[in-house]
C-alpha positions in Angstrom: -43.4 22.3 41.5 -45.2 24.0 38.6 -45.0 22.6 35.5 -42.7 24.1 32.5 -45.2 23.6 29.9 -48.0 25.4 31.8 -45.0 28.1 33.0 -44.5 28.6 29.0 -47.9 28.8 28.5 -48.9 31.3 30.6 -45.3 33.3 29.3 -46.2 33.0 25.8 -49.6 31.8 25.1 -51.0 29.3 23.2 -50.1 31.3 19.6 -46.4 31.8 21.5 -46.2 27.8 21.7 -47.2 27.0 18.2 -44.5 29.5 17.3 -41.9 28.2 19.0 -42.6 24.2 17.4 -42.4 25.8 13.7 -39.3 27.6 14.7 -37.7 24.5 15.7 -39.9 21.9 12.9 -38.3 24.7 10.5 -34.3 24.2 11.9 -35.0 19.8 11.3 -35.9 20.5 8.0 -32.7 22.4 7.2 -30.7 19.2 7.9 -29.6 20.8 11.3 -29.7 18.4 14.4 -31.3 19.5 17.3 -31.7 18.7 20.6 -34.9 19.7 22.4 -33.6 18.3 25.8 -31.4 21.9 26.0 -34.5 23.9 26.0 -34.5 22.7 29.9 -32.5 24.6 32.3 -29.0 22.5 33.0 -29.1 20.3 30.1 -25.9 21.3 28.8 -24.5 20.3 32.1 -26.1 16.5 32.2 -25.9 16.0 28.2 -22.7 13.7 27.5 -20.0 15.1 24.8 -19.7 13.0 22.1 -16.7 12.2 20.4 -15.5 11.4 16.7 -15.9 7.3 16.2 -12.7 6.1 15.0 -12.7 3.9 11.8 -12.8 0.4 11.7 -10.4 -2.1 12.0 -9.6 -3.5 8.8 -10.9 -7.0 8.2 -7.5 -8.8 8.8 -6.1 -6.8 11.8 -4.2 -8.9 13.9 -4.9 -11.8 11.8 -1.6 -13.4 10.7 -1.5 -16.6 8.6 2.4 -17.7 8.0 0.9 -20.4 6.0 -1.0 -18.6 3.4 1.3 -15.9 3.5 4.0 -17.9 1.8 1.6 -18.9 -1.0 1.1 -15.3 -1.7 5.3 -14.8 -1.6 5.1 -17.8 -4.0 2.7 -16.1 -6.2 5.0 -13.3 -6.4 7.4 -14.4 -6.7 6.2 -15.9 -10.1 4.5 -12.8 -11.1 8.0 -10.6 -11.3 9.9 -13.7 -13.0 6.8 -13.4 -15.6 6.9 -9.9 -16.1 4.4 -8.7 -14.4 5.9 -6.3 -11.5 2.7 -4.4 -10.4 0.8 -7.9 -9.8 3.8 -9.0 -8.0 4.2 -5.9 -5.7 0.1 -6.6 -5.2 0.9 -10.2 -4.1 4.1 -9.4 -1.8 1.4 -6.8 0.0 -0.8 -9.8 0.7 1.8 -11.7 1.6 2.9 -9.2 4.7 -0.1 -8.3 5.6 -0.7 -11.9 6.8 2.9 -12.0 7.9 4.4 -8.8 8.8 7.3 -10.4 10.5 8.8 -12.1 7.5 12.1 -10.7 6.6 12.7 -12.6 3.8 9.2 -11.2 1.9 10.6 -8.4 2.8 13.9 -9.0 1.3 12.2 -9.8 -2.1 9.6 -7.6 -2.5 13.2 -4.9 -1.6 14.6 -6.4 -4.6 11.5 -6.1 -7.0 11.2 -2.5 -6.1 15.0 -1.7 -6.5 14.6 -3.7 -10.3 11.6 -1.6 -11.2 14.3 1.6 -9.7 11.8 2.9 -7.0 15.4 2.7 -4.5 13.5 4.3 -1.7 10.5 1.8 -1.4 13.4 -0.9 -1.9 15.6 0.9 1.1 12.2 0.9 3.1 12.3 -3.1 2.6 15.9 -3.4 3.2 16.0 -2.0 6.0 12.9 -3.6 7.5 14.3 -7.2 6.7 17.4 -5.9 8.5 15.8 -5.3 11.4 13.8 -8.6 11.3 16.9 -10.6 10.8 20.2 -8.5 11.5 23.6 -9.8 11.0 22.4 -10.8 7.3 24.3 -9.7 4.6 21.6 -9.7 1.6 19.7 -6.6 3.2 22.4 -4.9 3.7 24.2 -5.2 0.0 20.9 -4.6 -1.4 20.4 -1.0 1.2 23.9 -0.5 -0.2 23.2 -0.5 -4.2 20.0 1.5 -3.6 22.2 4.2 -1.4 24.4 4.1 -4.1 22.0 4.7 -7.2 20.7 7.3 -5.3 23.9 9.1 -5.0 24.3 8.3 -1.0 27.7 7.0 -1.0 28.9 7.5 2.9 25.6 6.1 3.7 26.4 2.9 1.1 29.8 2.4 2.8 28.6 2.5 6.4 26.1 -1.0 5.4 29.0 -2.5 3.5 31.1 -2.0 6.0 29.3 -3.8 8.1 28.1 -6.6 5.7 31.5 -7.8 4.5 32.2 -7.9 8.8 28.7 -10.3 8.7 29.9 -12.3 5.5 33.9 -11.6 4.5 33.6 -14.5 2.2 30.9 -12.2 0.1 32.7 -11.2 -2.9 29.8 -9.2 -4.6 30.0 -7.0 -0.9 33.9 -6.7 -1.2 33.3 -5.6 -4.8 30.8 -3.2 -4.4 32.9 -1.5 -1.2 35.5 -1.3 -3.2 33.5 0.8 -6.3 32.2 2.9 -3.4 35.6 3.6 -1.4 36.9 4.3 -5.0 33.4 7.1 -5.8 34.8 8.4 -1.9 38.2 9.0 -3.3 39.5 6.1 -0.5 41.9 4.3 -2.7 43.3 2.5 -0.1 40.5 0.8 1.5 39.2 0.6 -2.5 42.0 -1.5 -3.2 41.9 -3.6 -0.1 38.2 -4.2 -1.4 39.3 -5.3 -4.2 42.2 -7.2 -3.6 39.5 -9.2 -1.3 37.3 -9.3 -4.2 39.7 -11.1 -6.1 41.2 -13.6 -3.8 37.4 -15.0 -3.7 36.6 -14.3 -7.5 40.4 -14.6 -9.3 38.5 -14.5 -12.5 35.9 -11.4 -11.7 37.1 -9.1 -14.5 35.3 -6.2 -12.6 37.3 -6.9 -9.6 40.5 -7.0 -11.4 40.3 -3.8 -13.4 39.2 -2.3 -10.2 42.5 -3.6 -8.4 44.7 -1.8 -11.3 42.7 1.2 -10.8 43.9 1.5 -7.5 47.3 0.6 -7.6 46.4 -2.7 -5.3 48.0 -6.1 -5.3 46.0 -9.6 -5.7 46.0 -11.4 -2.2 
């Protein structure tokens, strides 16, 4: 088989060579990569594709620590009773990265974000914490306020609905169905709401006015 270098050679020349290696010395130095194994007839055929690396893992992935997890819920928990929300938020991150399946970090970072009135982080949380631990009534009242600050009032019915089924002795959820039954125009299950409200809080001015609003009877 004859050689390719003497085949060029004898194409080109000597002078055709040298010519050939500036060309190419000239595209390296531009910063362009190339690759002199597709000068050869079928390279392109042999030559493996290459394919975008995908980033890293982060340091922690799949890495949970309960443990130190609740030190960091701790820490937070401390850091919003001090005054210091964005440190706390910071610290009930941590806190889930190490323990993603804690519903109650999920639950109180929900609250912090629904204080500082960023309702759809806090409905994020909520719901999240719902999922983790369903048939809980906390999530659900606090899904509820958010829905309601924001204006979502069949949407804040449909969780207090089912949160006074989870916990009927709740007043705070019988109250707050009856304020949003009574923004739907529902005076009827507005009173009931309130009447329920009362029977559990008799002294719960909010519930009581709420009652007379409606035209509904103390149980």
């Amino acid at each position: 088989m004859e050689c390719p270098v003497r085949k060029c050679s004898s194409r080109f020349g000597a002078r055709g060579l040298t010519a050939i290696a500036l060309v190419v010395a000239g595209l390296c130095g531009t910063g362009c990569s190339f690759n002199l194994s597709s000068l050869t007839p079928g390279s392109d055929k042999d030559e493996p594709k290459t394919t975008a690396l995908a980033p890293p893992p982060p340091a922690n992935a799949g890495k949970t620590n309960p443990q130190d997890a609740q030190i960091h819920a701790a820490r937070a928990q401390a850091l919003a009773q001090s005054g210091k929300p964005d440190d706390a938020l910071l610290a009930f991150s941590q806190a889930l990265d190490l323990d993603p399946h804690s519903a109650q970090t999920f639950y109180q970072r929900g609250l912090l974000y629904q204080s500082e009135k960023k309702y759809e982080f806090a409905i994020a949380d909520f719901t999240s914490a719902n999922g983790l631990t369903p048939q809980q009534a906390d999530p659900l009242l606090g899904r509820a306020q958010c829905y309601l600050a924001l204006g979502k009032n069949q949407e804040a019915a449909a969780d207090l609905d089912e949160a006074s089924q989870v916990a009927p002795g709740n007043a705070q959820v019988w109250l707050t169905r009856g304020a949003t039954y009574e923004k739907l125009g529902d005076r009827a299950r507005a009173a009931d709401s309130y009447s329920r409200a009362v029977a559990l809080r008799p002294k719960d001015n909010a519930a009581r006015s709420g009652l007379a609003r409606t035209g509904g009877r103390a149980g």
